[in-house]
C-alpha atoms as one frame of an Amber mdcrd trajectory, in Angstrom:
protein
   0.000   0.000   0.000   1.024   3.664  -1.012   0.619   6.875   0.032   0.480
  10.396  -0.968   0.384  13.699   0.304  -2.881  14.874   2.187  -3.146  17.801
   0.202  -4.085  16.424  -2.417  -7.414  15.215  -1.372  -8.492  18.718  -2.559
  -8.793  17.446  -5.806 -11.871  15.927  -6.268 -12.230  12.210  -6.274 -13.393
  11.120  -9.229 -10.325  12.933 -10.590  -8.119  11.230  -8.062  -9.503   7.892
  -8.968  -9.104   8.422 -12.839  -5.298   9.707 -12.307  -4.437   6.756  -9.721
  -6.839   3.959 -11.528  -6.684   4.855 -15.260  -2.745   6.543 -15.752  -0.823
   4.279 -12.905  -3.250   1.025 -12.959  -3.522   1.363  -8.630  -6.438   0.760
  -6.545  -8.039   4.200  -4.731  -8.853   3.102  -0.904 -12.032   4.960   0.663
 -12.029   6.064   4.246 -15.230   3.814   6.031 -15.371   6.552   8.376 -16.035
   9.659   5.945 -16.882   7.697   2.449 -14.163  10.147   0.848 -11.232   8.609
  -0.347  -8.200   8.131   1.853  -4.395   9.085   0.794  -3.572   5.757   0.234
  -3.813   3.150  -2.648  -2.786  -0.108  -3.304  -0.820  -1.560  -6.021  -0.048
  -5.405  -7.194   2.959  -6.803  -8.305   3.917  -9.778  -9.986   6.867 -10.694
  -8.345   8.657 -11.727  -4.911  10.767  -8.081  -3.777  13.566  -8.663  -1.597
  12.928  -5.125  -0.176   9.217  -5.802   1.142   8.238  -3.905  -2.135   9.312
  -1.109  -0.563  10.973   0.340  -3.676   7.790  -0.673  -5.635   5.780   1.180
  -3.278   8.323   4.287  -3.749   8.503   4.572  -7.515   4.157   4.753  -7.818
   4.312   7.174  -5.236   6.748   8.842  -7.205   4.815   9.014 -10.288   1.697
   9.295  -8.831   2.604  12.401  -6.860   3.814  13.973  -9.676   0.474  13.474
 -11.666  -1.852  14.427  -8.665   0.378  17.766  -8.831  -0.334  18.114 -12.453
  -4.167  17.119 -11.102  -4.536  19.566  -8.438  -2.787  22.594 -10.809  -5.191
  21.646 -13.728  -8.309  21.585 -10.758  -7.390  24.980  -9.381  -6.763  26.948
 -12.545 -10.405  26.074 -14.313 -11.262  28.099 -11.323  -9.611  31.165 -11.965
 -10.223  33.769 -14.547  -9.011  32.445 -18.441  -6.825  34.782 -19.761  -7.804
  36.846 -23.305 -11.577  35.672 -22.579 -12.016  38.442 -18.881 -13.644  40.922
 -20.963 -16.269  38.112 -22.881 -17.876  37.003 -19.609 -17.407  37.163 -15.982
 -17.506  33.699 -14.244 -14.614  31.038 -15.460 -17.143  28.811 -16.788 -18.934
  31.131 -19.034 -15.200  32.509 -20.095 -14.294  28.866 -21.261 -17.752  28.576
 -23.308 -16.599  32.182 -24.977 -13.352  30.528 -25.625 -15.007  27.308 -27.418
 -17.386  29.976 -29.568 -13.912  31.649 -30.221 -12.244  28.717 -31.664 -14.786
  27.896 -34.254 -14.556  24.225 -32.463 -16.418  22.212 -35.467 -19.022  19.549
 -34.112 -19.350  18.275 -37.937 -17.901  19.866 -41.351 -21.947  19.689 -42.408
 -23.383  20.705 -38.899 -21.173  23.866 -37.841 -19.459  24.545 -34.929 -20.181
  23.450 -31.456 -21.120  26.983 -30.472 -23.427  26.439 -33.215 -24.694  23.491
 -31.749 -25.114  25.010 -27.989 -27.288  27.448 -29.341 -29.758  25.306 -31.368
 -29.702  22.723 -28.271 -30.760  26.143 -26.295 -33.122  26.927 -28.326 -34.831
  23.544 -28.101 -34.277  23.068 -25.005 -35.958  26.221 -23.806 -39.248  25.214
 -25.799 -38.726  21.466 -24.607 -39.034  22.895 -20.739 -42.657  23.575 -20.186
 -43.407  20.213 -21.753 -41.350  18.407 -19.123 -42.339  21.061 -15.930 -38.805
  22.470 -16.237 -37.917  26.365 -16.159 -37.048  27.664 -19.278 -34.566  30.219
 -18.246 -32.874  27.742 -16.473 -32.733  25.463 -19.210 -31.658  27.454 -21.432
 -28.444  28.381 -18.853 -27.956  24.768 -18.412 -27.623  24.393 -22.190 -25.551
  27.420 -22.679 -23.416  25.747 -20.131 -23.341  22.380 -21.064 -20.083  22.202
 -23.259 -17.867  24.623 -21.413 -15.955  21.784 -19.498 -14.820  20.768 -22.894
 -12.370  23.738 -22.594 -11.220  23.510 -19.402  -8.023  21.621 -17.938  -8.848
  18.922 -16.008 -11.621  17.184 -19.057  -8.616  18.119 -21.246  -6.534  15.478
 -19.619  -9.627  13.298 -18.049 -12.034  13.250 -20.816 -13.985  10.583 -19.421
 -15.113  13.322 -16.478 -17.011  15.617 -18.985 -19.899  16.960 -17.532 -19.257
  15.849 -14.066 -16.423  18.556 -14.156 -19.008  21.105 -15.600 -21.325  20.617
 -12.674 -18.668  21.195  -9.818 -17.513  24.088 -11.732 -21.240  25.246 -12.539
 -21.566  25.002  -8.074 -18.472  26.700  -7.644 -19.694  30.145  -9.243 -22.930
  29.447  -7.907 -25.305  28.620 -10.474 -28.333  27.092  -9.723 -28.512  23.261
  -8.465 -30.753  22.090 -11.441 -28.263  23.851 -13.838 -25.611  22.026 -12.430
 -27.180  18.766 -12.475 -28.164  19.597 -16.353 -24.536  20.501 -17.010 -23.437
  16.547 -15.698 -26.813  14.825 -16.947 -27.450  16.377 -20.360 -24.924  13.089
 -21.785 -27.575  10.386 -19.512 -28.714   8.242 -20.112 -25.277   6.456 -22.324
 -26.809   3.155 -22.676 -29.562   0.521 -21.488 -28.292   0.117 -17.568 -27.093
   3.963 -17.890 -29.209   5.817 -15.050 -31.621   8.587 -16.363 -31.653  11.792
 -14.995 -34.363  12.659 -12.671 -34.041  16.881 -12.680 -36.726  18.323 -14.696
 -34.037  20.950 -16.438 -31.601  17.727 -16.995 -34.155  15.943 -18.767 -34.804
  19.159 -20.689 -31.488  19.633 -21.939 -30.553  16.140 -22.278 -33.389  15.811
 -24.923 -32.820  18.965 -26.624 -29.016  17.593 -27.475 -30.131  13.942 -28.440
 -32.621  15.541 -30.463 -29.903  17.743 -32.229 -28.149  15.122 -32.456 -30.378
  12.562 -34.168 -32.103  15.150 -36.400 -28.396  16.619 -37.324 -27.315  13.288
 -38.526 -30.735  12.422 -40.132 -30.694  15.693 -42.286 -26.721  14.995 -43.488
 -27.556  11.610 -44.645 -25.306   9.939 -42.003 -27.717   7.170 -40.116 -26.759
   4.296 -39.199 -26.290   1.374 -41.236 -26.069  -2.223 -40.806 -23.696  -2.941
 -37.778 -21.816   0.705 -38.512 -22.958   3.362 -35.919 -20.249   5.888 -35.639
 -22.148   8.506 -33.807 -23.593   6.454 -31.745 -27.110   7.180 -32.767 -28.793
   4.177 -31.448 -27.262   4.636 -28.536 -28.478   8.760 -28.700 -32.299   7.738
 -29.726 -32.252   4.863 -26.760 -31.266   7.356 -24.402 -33.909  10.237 -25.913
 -36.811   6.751 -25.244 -35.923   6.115 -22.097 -36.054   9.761 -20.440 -39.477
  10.313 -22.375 -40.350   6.877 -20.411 -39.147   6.824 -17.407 -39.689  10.216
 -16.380 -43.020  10.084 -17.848 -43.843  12.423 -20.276 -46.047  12.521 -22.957
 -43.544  14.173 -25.699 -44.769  14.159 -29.053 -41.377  13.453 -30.974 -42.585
  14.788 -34.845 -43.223  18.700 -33.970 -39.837  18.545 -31.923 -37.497  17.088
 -34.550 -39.171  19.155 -36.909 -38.427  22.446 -34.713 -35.216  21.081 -34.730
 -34.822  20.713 -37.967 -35.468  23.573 -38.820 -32.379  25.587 -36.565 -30.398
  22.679 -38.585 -31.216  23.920 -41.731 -30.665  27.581 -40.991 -26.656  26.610
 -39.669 -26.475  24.854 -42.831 -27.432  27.694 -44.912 -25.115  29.856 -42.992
 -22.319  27.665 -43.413 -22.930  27.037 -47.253 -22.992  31.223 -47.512 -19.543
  31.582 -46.298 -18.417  29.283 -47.493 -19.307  30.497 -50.877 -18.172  33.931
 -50.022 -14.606  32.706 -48.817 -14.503  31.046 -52.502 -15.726  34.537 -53.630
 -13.736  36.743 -52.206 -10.503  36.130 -53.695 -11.679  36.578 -57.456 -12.974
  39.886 -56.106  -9.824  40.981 -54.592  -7.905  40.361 -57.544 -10.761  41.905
 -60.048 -11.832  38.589 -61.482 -15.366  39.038 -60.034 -15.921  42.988 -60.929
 -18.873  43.511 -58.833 -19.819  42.580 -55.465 -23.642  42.747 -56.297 -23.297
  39.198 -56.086 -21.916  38.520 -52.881 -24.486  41.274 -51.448 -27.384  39.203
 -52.920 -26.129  35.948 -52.006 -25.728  37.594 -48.489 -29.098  39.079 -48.216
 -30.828  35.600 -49.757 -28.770  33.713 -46.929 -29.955  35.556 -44.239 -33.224
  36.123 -44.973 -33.754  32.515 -45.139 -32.072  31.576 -41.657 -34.534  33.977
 -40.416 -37.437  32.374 -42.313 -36.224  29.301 -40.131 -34.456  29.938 -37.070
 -36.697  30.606 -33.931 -40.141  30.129 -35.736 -43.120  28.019 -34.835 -44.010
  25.169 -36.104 -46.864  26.966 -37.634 -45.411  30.055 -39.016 -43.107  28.150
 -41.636 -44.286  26.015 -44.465 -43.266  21.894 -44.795 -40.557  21.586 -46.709
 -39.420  17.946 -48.245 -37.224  17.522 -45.053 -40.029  17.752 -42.739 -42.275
  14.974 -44.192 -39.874  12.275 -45.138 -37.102  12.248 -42.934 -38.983  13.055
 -39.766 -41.070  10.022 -41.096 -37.995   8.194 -41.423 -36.642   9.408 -37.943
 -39.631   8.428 -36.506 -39.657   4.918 -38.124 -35.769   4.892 -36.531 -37.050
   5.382 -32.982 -40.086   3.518 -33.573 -37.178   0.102 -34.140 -35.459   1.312
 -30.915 -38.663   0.966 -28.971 -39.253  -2.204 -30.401 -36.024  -3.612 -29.236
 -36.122  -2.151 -25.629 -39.526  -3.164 -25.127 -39.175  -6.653 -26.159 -36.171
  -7.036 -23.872 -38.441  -6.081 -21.375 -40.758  -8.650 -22.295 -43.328  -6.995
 -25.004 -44.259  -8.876 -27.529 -43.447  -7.246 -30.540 -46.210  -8.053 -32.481
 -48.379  -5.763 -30.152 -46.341  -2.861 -30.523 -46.430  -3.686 -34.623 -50.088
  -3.546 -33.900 -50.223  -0.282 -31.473 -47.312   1.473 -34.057 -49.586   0.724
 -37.119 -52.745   1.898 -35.714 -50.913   5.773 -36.571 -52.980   7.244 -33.865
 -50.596   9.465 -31.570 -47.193   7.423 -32.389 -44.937   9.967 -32.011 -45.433
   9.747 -28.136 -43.941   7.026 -27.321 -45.437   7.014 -24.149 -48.671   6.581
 -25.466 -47.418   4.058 -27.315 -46.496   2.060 -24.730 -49.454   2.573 -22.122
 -51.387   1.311 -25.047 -49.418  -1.714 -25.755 -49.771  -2.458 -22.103 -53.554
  -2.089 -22.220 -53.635  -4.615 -24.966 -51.786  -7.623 -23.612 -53.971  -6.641
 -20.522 -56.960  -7.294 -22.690 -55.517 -10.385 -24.566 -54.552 -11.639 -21.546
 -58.435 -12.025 -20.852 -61.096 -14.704 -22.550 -62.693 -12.227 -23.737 -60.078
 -10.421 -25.129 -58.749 -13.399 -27.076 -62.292 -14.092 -28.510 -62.814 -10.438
 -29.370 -59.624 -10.783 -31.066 -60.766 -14.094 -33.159 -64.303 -12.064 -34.157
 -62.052  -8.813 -35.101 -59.546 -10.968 -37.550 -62.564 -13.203 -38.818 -64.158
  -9.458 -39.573 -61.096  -8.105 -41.322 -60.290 -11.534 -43.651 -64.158 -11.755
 -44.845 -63.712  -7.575 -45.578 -60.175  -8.041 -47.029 -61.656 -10.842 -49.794
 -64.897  -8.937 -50.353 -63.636  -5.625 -50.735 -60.580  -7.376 -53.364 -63.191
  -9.345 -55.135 -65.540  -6.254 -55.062 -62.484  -3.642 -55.930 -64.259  -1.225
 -53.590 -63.843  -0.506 -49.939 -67.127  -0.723 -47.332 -65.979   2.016 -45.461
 -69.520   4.150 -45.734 -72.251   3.825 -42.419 -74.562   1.269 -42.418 -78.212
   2.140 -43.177 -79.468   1.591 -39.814 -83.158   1.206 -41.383 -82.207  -1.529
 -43.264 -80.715  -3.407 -40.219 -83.762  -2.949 -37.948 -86.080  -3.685 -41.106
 -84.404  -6.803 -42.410 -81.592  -7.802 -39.836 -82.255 -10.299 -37.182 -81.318
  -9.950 -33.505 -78.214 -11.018 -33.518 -77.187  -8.123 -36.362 -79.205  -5.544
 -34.944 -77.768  -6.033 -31.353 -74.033  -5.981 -33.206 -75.232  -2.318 -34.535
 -76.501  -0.943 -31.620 -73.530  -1.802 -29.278 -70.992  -0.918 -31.719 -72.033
   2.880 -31.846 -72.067   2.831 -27.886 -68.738   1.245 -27.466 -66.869   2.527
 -30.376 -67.822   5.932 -29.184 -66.719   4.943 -25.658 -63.516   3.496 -26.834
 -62.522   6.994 -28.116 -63.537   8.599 -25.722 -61.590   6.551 -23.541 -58.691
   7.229 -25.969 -58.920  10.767 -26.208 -58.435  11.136 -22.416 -55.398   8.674
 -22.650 -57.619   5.837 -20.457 -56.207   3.015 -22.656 -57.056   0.153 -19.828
 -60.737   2.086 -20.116 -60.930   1.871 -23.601 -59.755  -1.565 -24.161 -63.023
  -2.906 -21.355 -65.292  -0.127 -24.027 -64.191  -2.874 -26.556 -64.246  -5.800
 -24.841 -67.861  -5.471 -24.234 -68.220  -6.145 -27.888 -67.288 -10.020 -27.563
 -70.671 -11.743 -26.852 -72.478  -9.614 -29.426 -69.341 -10.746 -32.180 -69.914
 -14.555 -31.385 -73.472 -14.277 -31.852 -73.154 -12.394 -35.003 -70.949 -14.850
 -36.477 -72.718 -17.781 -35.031 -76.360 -16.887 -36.270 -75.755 -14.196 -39.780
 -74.534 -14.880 -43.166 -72.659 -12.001 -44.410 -72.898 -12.438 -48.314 -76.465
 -12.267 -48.366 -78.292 -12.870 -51.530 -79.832  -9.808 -51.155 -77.178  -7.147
 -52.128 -78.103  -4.285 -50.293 -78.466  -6.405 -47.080 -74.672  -8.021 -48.275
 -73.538  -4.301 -48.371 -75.161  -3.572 -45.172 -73.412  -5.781 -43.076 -70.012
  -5.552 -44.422 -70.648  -2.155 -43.578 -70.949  -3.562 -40.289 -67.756  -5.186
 -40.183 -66.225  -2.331 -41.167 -67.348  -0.743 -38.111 -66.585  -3.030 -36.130
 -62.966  -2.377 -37.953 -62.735   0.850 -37.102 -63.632   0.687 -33.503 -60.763
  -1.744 -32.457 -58.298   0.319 -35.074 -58.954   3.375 -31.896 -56.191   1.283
 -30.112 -54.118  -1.087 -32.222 -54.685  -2.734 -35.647 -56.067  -5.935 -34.888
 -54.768  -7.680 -38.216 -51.039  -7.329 -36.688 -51.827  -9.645 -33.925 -50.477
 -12.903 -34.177 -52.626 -15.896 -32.897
């Protein structure tokens, strides 16, 4: 066992632990009195010293003083004031995040810089906030803040302690606790066992940037493919799921990517516009271009069309192409992560196919699943399962009629002719369907899934008897239309919740 010099305990630990741990391959030893670490670690060796070890012990203490030095200088001057950046902002943190906008740090060549990036994760953020019961103001600090660890010392020589740096530095000049948390959280949840942040403003943020990043990506072109994920988007749209689900928010995903979007596609015009003008400029300066009407238009074009986009509503800007298909396609892409989480947690995935297909609300995933969960609560039940059986016998007998017939029986039934010629068994079909169909929405519309699914499972005894006692392809042709018409309806009320013909069994 080693030692080193109290003083460095200063440092904090997770700093400690990745300078002992990750550079010198030693164990860190925690005090069981004060659960901080003690000035000790221990070290193996694989071999019998005549000394004891003793000159082991010496040469890690050594080196490992020497990098806790380098440690403790790094932790002490990301507190003081940067140098060149005084005058751009007054706390250290905010002077490092004027120092990353100063670089022109690029994020992607195709996605601009990551100033850039903070402010369209701002942006979104700040309109994400309300929709989670955050505050936007401080959202939109912890977003401003997010990245300016990147700059400072100690991430520079620990990256794995990126955000976890910003928040200590975020408490040191007193920011608010939820910006802090946002600052270390906004990366959660990395993976499947990752933990997901519980702050309000954290789960704010940390959507805004995997939104940025998955719409980014999505409008260059750059998804992932096969077994090749070099940005890590699964991983990005997993983590986006699972803080809409656990935290429990009902997000709709479409309006937000397209918002997104949209700040995308101004930075993109921006950065094609200067680009064009650095290509520009030269011929001008040597008299090759002889007027700079062009560059003035091009400029004026540019801008006018970043403001057309940046900081709008999703009302007060047409669609354009990027809006309907790759948001579609986006969608589709967290629709397959959703798929795969929830059948590792025991789904089955032909109930989400069903739910996903059914197009009503899937864009909030957790509507999605509440309603999956209603339905294998109904299957689950006799008269679930029978309903089910009645619902696919329904949908086969409309599928061949309406192929042999080339038209579709979508219309109302005349409910004359089914109390003037239909027996029963029909009419008692009719009647309940317009009670429970219009319960099942309802139901739906005030997102009572479980309350909706018992609306349609009320149906079951009427389908058996109307299967059991009426021949659908009457002779008479009116009365044949009539109660396909019927089946149709019948259709359409268990499409409220999932579509039935997905169902396996």
């Amino acid at each position: 066992m080693g030692a080193f010099e109290e003083a460095f305990l200063a440092i904090p630990d997770e700093v400690i632990r990745a300078t002992i741990r990750a550079n010198q391959k030693c164990f860190v030893v925690r005090d069981p009195k004060t659960g901080r670490l003690a000035n000790r670690f221990v070290l193996t060796a694989n071999l019998e010293a005549s000394d004891g070890g003793a000159t082991i012990i010496a040469g890690n203490e050594r080196v490992i003083r020497a990098r806790l030095s380098d440690a403790l200088y790094f932790w002490e001057t990301d507190q003081k004031p940067l140098p060149d950046f005084e005058n751009a902002a007054a706390k250290p943190l905010d002077q490092r995040m004027a120092k990353l906008r100063a670089l022109n740090v690029v994020f992607h060549e195709k996605l601009g810089t990551q100033g850039q990036r903070v402010d369209r994760i701002k942006a979104l953020a700040r309109h994400i906030a309300p929709l989670v019961s955050a505050d936007p103001d401080l959202a939109g600090r912890a977003a401003e803040l997010a990245k300016a660890d990147l700059m400072t010392e100690v991430v520079g020589e620990f990256p794995e302690v990126q955000g976890l740096m910003g928040r200590k530095y975020a408490l040191l000049q007193g920011e608010h606790e939820s910006v802090a948390a946002a600052i270390e959280d906004h990366y959660k949840p990395q993976g499947p066992s990752d933990r997901v942040p519980t702050d309000r403003v954290a789960v704010a943020v940390a959507l805004a940037d995997k939104l940025d990043t998955l719409v980014g990506f999505w409008a260059i072109n750059e998804k992932p493919t096969g077994s090749k994920d070099p940005f890590a988007l699964r991983r990005a749209a997993l983590g986006a799921i699972r803080l809409i689900l656990e935290s429990g928010i009902a997000f709709a995903l479409r309006p937000n990517a397209v918002l997104a979007g949209r700040a995308i596609m101004a930075d993109q015009l921006t950065i094609e516009a200067t680009s064009l003008k650095a290509k520009l400029d030269p011929l001008h300066a040597t008299g090759d271009l002889k007027s700079d009407g062009l560059l003035s238009q091009l400029a004026a074009a540019s801008t006018d069309a970043v403001r057309a986009l940046r900081g709008k509503s999703i009302d007060e800007v047409p669609a354009v192409d990027w809006e309907v298909s790759r948001s579609s396609d986006l969608l589709s892409f967290f629709h397959d992560r959703l798929k795969v989480l929830l059948r590792d947690q025991g789904q089955r995935h032909d109930l989400v196919d069903a739910v996903l297909a059914s197009g009503e609300g899937n864009d909030d995933l957790l509507l999605v699943v509440r309603r999956v969960e209603a339905l294998a609560a109904l299957l689950g039940t006799e008269d679930g399962k029978n309903l089910l059986a009645g619902t696919k016998r329904a949908m086969n007998i409309l599928r061949i009629e309406e192929k042999k017939d080339g038209r579709a029986y979508d219309g109302a039934p005349d409910a004359a002719l089914v109390h003037e010629k239909g027996g029963p068994e029909e009419r008692a079909l009719y009647n309940l369907l317009q009670s429970a169909a219009a319960h099942a929405r309802d139901h739906v519309g005030r997102e009572d899934y479980a309350g909706a699914m018992k609306a349609l499972a009320e149906l079951r005894p009427a389908v058996d008897a109307f299967f059991d006692k009426v021949t659908v392809n009457a002779e008479d042709p009116a009365l044949r239309e009539n109660r396909l018409k019927i089946l149709n309806e019948l259709r359409a009320a268990t499409a409220t919740v999932a579509d039935f013909s997905k169902i396996e069994g």
